[in-house]
C-alpha positions as CSV (number, residue, x, y, z in Angstrom):
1,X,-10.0,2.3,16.4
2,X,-13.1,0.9,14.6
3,X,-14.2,-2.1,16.8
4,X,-15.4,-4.0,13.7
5,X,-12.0,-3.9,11.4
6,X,-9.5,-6.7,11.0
7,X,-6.7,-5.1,11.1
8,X,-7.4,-2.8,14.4
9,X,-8.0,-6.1,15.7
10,X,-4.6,-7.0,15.2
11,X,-3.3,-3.6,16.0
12,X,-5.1,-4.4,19.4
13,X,-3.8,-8.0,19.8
14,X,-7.1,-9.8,19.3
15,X,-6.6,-11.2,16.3
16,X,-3.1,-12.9,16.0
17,X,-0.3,-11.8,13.3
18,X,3.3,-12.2,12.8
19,X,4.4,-9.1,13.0
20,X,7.9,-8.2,11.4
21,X,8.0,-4.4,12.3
22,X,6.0,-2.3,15.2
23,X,6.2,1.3,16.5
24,X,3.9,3.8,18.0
25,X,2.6,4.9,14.0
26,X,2.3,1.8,12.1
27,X,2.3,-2.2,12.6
28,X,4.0,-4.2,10.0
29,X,2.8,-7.6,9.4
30,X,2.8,-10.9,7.1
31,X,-0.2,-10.8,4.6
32,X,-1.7,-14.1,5.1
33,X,-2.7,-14.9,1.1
34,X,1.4,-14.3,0.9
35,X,0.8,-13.5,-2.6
36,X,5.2,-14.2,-2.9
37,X,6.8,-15.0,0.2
38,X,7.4,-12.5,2.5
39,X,4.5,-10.7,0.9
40,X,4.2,-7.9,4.1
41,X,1.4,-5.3,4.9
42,X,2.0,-1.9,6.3
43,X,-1.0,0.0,8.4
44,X,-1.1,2.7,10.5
45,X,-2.4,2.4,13.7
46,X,-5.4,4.9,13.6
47,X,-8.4,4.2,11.8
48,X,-8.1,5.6,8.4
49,X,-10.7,4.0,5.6
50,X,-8.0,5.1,2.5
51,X,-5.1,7.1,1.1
52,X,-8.0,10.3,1.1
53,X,-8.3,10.1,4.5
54,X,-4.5,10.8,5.4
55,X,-3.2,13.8,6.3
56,X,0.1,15.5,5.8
57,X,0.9,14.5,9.3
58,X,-0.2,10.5,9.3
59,X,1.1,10.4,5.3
60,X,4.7,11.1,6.6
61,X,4.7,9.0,9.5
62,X,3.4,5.9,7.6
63,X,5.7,6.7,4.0
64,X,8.8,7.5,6.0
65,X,8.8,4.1,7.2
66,X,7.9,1.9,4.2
67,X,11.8,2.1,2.6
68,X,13.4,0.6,5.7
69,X,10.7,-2.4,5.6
70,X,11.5,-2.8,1.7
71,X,15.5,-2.9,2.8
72,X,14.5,-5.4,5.3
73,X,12.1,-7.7,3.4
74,X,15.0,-7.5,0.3
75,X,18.1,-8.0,2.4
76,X,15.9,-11.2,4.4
77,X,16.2,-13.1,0.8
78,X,18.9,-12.8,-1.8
79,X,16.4,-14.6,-4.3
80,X,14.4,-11.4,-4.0
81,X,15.0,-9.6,-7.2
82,X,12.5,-6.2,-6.8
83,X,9.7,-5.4,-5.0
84,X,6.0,-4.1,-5.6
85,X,4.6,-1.5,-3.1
86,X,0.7,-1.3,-4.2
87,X,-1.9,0.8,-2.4
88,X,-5.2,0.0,-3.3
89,X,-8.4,2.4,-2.4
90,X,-12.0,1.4,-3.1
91,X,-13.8,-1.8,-3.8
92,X,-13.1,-1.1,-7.1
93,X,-9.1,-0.7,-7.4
94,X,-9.9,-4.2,-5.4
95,X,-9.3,-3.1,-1.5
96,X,-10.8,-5.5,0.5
97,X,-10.4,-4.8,3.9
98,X,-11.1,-0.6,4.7
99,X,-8.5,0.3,7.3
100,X,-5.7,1.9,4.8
101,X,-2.4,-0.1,4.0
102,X,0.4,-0.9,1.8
103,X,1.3,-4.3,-0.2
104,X,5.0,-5.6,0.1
105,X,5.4,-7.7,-2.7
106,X,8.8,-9.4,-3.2
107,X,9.4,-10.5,-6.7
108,X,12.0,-13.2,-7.6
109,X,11.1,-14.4,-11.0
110,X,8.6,-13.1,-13.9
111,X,6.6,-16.1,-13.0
112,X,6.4,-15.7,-9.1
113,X,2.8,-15.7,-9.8
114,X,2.2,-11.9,-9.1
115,X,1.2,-9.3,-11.7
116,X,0.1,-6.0,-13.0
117,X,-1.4,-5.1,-16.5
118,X,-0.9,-1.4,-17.1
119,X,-2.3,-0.9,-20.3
120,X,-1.0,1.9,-22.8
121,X,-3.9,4.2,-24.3
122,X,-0.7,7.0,-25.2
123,X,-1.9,6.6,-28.8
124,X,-5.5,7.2,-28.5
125,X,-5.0,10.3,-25.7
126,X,-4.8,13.5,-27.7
127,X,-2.8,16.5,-26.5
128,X,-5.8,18.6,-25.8
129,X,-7.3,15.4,-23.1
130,X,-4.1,15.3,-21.5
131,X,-4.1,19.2,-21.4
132,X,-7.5,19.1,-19.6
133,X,-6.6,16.1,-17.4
134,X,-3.7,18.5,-16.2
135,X,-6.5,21.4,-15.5
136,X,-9.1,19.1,-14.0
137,X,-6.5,17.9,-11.4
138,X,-4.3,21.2,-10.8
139,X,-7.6,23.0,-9.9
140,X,-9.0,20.2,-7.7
141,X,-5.3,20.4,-5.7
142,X,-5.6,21.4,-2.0
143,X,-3.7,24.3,-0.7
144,X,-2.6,25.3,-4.4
């Protein structure tokens, strides 16, 4: 536990949360911005900055359990039409609090105020970059 992180602090019962989902691996809670409603946040309960920090271990523990909290958050609203799961890591993929966790997002409408831009650069990304890409990130793999 770090004692200076929000979200230990609520693992630890300091800071108040309404919890919808707790075992011994992860804490499930209501994001307080509730981007939609029943926007939800997923953590585990050790100290883990980001996705790089996980292990093999810790990254089934925490995944296994995100599908049953998606059923549940879906089946709590009939209005509730799909659902984003976003993990971001780093200030600049726009993580703001460093104890590692996963976005619920509920959607209900193409204007329930939530969105992503993914842009497409297919036409402009030549055989031979994506080629390279496919190098660059095979030989960085652990345990190949």
């Amino acid at each position: 536990m770090d004692n200076n992180c929000i979200f230990c602090k609520i693992i630890a019962g300091d800071i108040p949360s309404y919890t919808v989902y707790e075992d011994d691996k992860v804490k499930v809670f209501l994001d307080i911005s509730q981007t939609t409603p029943g926007h939800t946040l997923v953590i585990p309960k050790v100290h883990v900055p980001d996705i790089y920090a996980y292990d093999e271990e810790l990254a089934e523990q925490v995944f296994a359990r995100i599908p049953k909290i998606a059923r549940a958050i879906k089946n709590s609203n009939p209005a509730i039409k799909g659902m984003n799961i976003v993990n971001n890591n780093g200030e600049l993929a726009y993580q703001s609090v460093f104890h590692s966790h996963f976005h619920l997002i509920p959607r209900y409408s193409e204007d329930d105020t939530f969105s992503i831009n993914y842009t497409d650069n297919g036409e402009s990304t030549s055989s031979s970059q994506l080629e390279e890409l496919q190098t660059s990130i095979q030989n960085a793999m652990e345990d190949k």
